[in-house]
N, C-alpha and C positions, 0 to 999 in steps of 0.2 A: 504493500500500500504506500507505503515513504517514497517509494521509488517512481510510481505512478505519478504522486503528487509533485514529486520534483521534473518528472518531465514534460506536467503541466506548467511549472513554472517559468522551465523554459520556453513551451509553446505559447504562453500569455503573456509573458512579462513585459512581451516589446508592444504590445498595442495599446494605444492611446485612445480609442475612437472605437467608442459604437461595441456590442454583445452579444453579436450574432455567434459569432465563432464559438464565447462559452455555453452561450445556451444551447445552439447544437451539441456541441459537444456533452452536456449535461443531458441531454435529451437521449441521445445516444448511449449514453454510459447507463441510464437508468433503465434503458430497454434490458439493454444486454448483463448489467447485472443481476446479480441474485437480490434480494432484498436488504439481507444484513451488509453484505459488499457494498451496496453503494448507500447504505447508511457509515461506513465507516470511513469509504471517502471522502463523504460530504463532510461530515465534522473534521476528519483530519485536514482537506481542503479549507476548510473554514480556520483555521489555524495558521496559515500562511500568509507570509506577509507582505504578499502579492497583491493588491487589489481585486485586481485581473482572475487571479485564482479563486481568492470567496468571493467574488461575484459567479464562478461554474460553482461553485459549493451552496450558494442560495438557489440556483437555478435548482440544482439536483434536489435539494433541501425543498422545493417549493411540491417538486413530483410525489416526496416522500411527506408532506404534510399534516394526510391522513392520520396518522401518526399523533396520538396528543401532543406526546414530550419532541418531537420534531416541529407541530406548530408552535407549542410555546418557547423554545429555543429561536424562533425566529422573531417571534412578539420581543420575550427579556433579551437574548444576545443581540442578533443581529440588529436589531431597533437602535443599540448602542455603537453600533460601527461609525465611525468618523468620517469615514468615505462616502460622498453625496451619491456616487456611482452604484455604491453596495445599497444602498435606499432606495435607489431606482429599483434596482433586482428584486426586492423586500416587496416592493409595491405590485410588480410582476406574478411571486412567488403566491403573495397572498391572493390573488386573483385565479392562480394555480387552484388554490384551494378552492374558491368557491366553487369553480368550475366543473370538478371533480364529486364535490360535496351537492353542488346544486345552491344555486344561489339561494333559492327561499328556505330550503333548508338549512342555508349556513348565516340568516340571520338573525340570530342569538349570537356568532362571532362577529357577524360585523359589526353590531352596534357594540359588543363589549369592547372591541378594538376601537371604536370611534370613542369611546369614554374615555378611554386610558389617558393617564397623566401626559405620557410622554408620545411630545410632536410625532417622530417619527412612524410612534405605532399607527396615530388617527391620519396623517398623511399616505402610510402605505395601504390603508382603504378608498381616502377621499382620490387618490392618484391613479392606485390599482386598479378599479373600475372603471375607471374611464374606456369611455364614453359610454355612462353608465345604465342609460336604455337602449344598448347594442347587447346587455346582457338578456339571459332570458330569466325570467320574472319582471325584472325592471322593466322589460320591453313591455311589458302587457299593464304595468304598475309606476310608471311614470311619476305620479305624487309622491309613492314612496320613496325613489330616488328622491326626488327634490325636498320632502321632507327630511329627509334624515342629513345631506347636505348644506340647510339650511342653521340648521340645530351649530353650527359650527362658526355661524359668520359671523360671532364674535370671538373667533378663539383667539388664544393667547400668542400662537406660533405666527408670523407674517407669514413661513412658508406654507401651513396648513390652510391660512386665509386665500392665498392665492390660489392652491389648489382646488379648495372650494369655490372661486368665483367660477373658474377656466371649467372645473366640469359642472356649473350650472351653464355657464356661456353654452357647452356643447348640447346641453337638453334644449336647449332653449332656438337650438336649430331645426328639433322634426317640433317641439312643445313651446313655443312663444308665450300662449295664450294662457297658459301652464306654470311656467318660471314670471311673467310678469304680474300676475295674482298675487304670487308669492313676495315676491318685490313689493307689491305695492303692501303689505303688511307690517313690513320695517321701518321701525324708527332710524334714521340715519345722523342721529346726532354725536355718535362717534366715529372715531378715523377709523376704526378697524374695520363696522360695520359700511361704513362710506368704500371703503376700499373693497372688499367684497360683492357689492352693490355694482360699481363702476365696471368690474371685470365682466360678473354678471347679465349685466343689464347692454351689452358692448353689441349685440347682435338684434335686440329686439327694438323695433319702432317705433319712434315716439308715439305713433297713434294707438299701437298697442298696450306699451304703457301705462299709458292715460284712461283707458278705456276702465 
């Protein structure tokens, strides 16, 4: 396993740009391993101090989700990675899961994960999903996304703020009449909510708006 993980590091280490190659490659690995084999490389992978490397370790991590103590390794650890690129994957990962799980059935996680103290967890939801009525349930439950999206637009994180305006902007492209309701129900006397609102509201017409 050491020896895998080292010749992943060679093969990662030089790229700068873009995920395709580790998530192939994790995609890959998980087919063709056994189940405990590629739990041991993920966490071992997840140990290196590659970026490039736990970012194939979340990916592989995201297949293996199912898993309680595999999804909450990704909630507590990975949530804590320093690396914005390994929070991309997180956000990926966690989307893995619903996928697999079913979206309506996996939400009891998603809102617990929207609760959680820490930005990283409720952003690799509000991110994950995106574009969150291309999923199925959402697709047919629309409010729901936008509900539960909304519940956020005062949060504490700018980064969580912004990822909540951007996937209301994207509902607000098939659901105008939808996300502007909603709109129209906030108080906008703070920056945060103001900020939220502007990202938001970036795609639907003033006459809609209004209306």
């Amino acid at each position: 396993m050491k020896e895998y993980v080292e010749g992943l590091e060679r093969e990662f280490s030089a790229i700068e740009r873009g995920f395709l190659r580790e998530q192939r490659c994790a995609r890959s690995d998980y087919a063709s391993f056994a189940p405990e084999q590629a739990r041991r490389v993920a966490f071992l992978a997840y140990r290196s101090e590659d970026y490039q490397v736990r970012m194939y370790a979340v990916f592989l991590l995201g297949h293996l989700s199912q898993e309680s103590d595999v999804l909450s390794f990704l909630r507590d650890d990975v949530s804590a990675d320093s690396n914005w690129r390994v929070q991309e994957v997180l956000a990926k990962a966690f989307d893995d899961f619903c996928a697999v799980r079913g979206y309506e059935v996996a939400l009891p996680v998603i809102d617990e994960w929207l609760s959680d103290p820490r930005p990283n967890v409720r952003r690799a939801v509000t991110e994950g999903l995106r574009i969150w009525t291309s999923r199925p349930y959402f697709r047919d439950h629309p409010g729901d996304a936008v509900s539960r999206l909304s519940r956020l637009r005062s949060d504490s994180s700018e980064y969580v703020r912004k990822s909540v305006g951007n996937a209301l902007r994207d509902i607000s492209k098939k659901h105008p009449e939808l996300v502007a309701a909603e709109l129209r129900t906030w108080s906008l006397e703070t920056t945060e909510v103001a900020q939220v609102y502007r990202l938001a509201s970036t795609l639907i017409s003033y006459a809609t708006a209004e209306r």
